[in-house]
C-alpha positions, 0 to 999 in steps of 0.5 A: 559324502559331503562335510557340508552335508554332515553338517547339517545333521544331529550327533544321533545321525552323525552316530548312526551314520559312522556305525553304518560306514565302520560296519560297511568298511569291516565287510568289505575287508571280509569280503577283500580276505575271501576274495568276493570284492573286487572294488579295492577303491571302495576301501578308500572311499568308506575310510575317508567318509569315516574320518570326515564323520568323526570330524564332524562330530567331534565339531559339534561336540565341542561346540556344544561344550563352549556354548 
């Protein structure tokens, strides 16, 4: 996932999206602790994705304060 293209998303999008990847980085940890997930580099990916969204939104957030 690209910043560039959160950034042509709404804050309702941007929400939805952060709620789906914190759910996915929550199974993948349920998975990791069974033992059913094997794709450890997956973990860093969502992470990382989760970052780039709040980024994003915290951008747009404060852009619409100071107009």
């Amino acid at each position: 996932m690209k910043a560039a293209e959160l950034r042509e998303k709404t804050i309702d999008e941007l929400s939805d999206d952060l709620l789906k990847l914190k759910q996915e980085l929550f199974n993948i940890r349920f998975q990791l602790v069974s033992g059913a997930f094997t794709n450890t580099a997956r973990i860093r990916v969502v992470r990382r994705d989760v970052a780039r969204v709040k980024t994003v939104l915290q951008e747009k957030r404060t852009g619409e304060e100071a107009a």
